[in-house]
C-alpha positions as CSV (number, residue, x, y, z in Angstrom):
1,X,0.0,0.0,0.0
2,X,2.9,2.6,1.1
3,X,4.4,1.9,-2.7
4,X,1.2,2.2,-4.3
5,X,0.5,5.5,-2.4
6,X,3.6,6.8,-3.4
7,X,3.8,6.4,-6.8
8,X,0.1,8.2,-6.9
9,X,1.9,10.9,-5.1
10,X,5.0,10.8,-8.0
11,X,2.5,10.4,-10.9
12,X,0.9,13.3,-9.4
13,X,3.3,15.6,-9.2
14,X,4.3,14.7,-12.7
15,X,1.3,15.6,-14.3
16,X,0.9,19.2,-12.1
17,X,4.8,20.0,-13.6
18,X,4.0,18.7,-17.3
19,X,0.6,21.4,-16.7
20,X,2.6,23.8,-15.9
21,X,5.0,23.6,-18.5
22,X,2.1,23.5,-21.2
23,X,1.1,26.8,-20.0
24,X,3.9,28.4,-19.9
25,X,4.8,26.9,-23.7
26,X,1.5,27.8,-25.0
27,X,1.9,31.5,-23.6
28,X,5.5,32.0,-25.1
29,X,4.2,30.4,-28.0
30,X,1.9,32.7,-28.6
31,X,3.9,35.8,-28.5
32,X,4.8,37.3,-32.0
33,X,8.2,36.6,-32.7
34,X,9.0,33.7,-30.6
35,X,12.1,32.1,-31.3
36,X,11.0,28.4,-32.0
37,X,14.4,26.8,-31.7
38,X,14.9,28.3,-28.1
39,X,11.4,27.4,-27.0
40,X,11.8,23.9,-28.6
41,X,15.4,23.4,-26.9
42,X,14.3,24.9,-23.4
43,X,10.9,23.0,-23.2
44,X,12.5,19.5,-24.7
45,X,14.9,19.7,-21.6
46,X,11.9,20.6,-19.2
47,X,10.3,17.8,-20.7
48,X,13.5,15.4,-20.4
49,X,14.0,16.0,-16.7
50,X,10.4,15.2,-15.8
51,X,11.0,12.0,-17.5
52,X,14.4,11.3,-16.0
53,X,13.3,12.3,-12.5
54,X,10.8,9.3,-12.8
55,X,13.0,7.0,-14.4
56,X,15.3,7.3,-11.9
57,X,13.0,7.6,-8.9
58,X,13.9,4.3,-6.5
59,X,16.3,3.1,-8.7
60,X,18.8,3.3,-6.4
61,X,20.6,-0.1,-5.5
62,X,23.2,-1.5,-3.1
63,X,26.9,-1.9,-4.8
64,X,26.5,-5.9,-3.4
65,X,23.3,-6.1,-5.5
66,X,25.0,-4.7,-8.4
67,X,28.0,-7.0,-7.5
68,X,26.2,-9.9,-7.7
69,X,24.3,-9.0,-10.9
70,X,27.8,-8.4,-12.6
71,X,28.8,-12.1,-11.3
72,X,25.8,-13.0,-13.9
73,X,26.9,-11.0,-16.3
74,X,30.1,-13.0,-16.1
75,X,29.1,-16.0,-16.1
76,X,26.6,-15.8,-18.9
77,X,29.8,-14.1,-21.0
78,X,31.8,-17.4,-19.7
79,X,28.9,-20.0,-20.9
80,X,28.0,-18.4,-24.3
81,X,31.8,-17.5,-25.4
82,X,30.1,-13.9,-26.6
83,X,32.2,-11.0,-25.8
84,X,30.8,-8.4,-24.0
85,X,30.4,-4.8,-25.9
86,X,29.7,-3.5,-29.3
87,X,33.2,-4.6,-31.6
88,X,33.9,-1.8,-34.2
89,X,36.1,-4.7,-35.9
90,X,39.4,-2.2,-35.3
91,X,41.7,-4.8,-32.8
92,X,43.5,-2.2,-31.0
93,X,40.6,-0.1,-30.4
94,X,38.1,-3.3,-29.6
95,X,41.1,-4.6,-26.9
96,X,42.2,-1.4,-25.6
97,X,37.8,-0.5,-25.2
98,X,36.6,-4.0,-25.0
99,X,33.9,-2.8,-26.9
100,X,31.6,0.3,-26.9
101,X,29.1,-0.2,-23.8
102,X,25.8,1.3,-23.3
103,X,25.6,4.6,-21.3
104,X,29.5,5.2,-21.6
105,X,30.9,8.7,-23.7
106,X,34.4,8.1,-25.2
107,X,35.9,11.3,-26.1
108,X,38.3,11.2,-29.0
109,X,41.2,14.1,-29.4
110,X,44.1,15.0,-31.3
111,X,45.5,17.4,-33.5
112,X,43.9,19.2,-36.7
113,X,44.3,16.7,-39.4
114,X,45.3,13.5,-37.4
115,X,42.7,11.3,-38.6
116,X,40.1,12.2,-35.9
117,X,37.2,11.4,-38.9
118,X,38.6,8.9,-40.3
119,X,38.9,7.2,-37.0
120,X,35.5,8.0,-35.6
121,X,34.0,6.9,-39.1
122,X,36.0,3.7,-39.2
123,X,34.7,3.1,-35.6
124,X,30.9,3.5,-36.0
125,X,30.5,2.3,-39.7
126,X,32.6,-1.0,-38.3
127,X,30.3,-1.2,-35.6
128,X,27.6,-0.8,-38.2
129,X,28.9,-3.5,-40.2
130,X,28.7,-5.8,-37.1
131,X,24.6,-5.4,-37.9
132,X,24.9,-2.5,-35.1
133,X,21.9,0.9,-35.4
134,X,24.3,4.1,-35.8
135,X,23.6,7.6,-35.7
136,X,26.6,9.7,-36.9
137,X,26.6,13.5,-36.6
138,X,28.9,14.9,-38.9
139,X,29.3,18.7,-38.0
140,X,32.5,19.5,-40.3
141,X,32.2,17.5,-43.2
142,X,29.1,17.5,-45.9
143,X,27.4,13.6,-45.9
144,X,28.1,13.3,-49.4
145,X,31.9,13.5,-48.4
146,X,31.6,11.6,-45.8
147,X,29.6,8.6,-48.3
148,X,32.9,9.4,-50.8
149,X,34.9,8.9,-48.3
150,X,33.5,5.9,-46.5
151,X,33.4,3.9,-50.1
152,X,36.8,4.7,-50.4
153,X,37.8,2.8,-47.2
154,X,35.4,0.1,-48.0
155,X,37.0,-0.2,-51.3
156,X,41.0,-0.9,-49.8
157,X,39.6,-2.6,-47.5
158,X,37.4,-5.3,-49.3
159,X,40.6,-5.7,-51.5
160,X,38.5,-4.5,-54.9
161,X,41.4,-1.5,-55.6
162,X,42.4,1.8,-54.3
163,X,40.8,4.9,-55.4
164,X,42.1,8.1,-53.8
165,X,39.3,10.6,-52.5
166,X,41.5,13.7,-53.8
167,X,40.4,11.8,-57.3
168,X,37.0,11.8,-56.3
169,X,36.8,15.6,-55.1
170,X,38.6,16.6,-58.4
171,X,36.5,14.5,-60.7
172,X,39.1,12.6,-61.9
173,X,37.9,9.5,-62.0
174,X,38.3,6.5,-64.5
175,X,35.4,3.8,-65.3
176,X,37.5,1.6,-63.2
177,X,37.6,3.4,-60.5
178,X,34.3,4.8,-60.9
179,X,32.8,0.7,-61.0
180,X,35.3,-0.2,-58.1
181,X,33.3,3.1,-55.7
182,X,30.2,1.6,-56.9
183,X,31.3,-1.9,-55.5
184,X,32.1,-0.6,-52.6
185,X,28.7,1.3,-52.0
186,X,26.9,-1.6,-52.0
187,X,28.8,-2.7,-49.0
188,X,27.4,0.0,-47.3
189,X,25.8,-0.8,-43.6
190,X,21.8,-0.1,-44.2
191,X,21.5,0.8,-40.0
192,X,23.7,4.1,-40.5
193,X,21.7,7.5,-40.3
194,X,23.9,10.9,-41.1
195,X,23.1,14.8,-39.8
196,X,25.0,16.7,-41.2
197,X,23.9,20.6,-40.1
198,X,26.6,21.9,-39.2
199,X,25.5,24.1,-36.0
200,X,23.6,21.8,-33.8
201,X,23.1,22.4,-29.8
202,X,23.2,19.1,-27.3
203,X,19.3,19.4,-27.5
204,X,18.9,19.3,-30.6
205,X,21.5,16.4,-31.0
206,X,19.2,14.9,-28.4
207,X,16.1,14.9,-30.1
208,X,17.2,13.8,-33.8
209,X,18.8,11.0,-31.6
210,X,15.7,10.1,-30.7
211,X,14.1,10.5,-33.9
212,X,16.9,7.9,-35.6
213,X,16.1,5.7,-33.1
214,X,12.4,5.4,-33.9
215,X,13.1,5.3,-37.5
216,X,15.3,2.2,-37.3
217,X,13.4,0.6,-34.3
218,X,17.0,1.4,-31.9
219,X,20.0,3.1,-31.7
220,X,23.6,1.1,-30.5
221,X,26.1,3.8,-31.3
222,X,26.4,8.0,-31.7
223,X,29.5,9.6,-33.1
224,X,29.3,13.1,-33.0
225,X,32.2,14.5,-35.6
């Protein structure tokens, strides 16, 4: 009964906060010359911490319960022989990582012009290859370059010839190489979406997230380029 009576109480107080926050968005709304982006970016964070703050109301848990839940986690790895993680098919990276985890942020840095792209790309299209959901913001470099780029790889890698992008970008193609891109295109993970608007805030990262996600029916891996 005490549980009962206080999720009544939570539910409650959920649905007095998303009230108030209608009324205040339909207000703003209303005003000539709202700016929509703000309003959409304040209000989707608003809405995100009502939903967090019940997602993560009495889910608080002992480290020895979480202990012993790993323990099942191991042995489960142990019985089936399946490693644990997301493998991006890149050895160093899978064994230095062992494997891209849910809920964890891996921050890539370096130089300008170290490879930063190339790496993140090779990461989440080899995760994508795997039969992994990937959403990849790319806020420097056009999708269409990225696509050039990524059939490039595929192409050296699959072994069916090496065609230099700077060929690509300067039209300079032959049929060979043209048929060999081709090739490679249709090699081409199907569970890869690409945003590539160049000036996106974390909200708005947030919410096409979320839209990728329901478009493919999940989402495994985001890179943000």
């Amino acid at each position: 009964e005490i549980d009962e009576y206080a999720r009544i109480v939570a539910d409650t107080a959920a649905q007095r906060r998303l009230m108030a926050l209608g009324g205040a968005l339909q207000g703003e709304a209303s005003s000539p010359g709202a700016d929509v982006d703000a309003l959409l970016g304040t209000y989707r964070t608003e809405l995100d911490s009502v939903r967090d703050q019940r997602a993560g109301s009495g889910a608080w848990e002992s480290v020895a319960d979480t202990a012993l839940e790993a323990c099942g986690d191991i042995d489960r790895m142990l019985e089936s022989g399946v490693l644990p993680g997301i493998r991006c098919g890149i050895a160093g990276v899978d064994n230095l990582l062992g494997g891209l985890h849910g809920g964890e942020l891996i921050v890539g840095a370096g130089a300008a012009s170290r490879g930063k792209t190339a790496t993140a790309r090779n990461i989440g299209f080899g995760a994508a290859a795997a039969g992994r959901k990937l959403g990849f913001f790319s806020l420097e470099m056009p999708k269409k370059q990225l696509a050039w780029r990524a059939m490039s790889a595929i192409a050296r890698q699959s072994g069916f010839g090496k065609v230099e992008y700077t060929k690509v970008r300067n039209g300079r193609l032959g049929q060979n190489e043209a048929a060999i891109l081709k090739r490679a295109a249709q090699l081409l993970p199907t569970t890869i979406r690409v945003e590539d608007s160049p000036k996106l805030t974390v909200e708005q990262i947030s919410a096409i997230a979320r839209s990728m996600r329901k478009d493919m029916g999940g989402l495994d891996v985001i890179v943000v380029d």
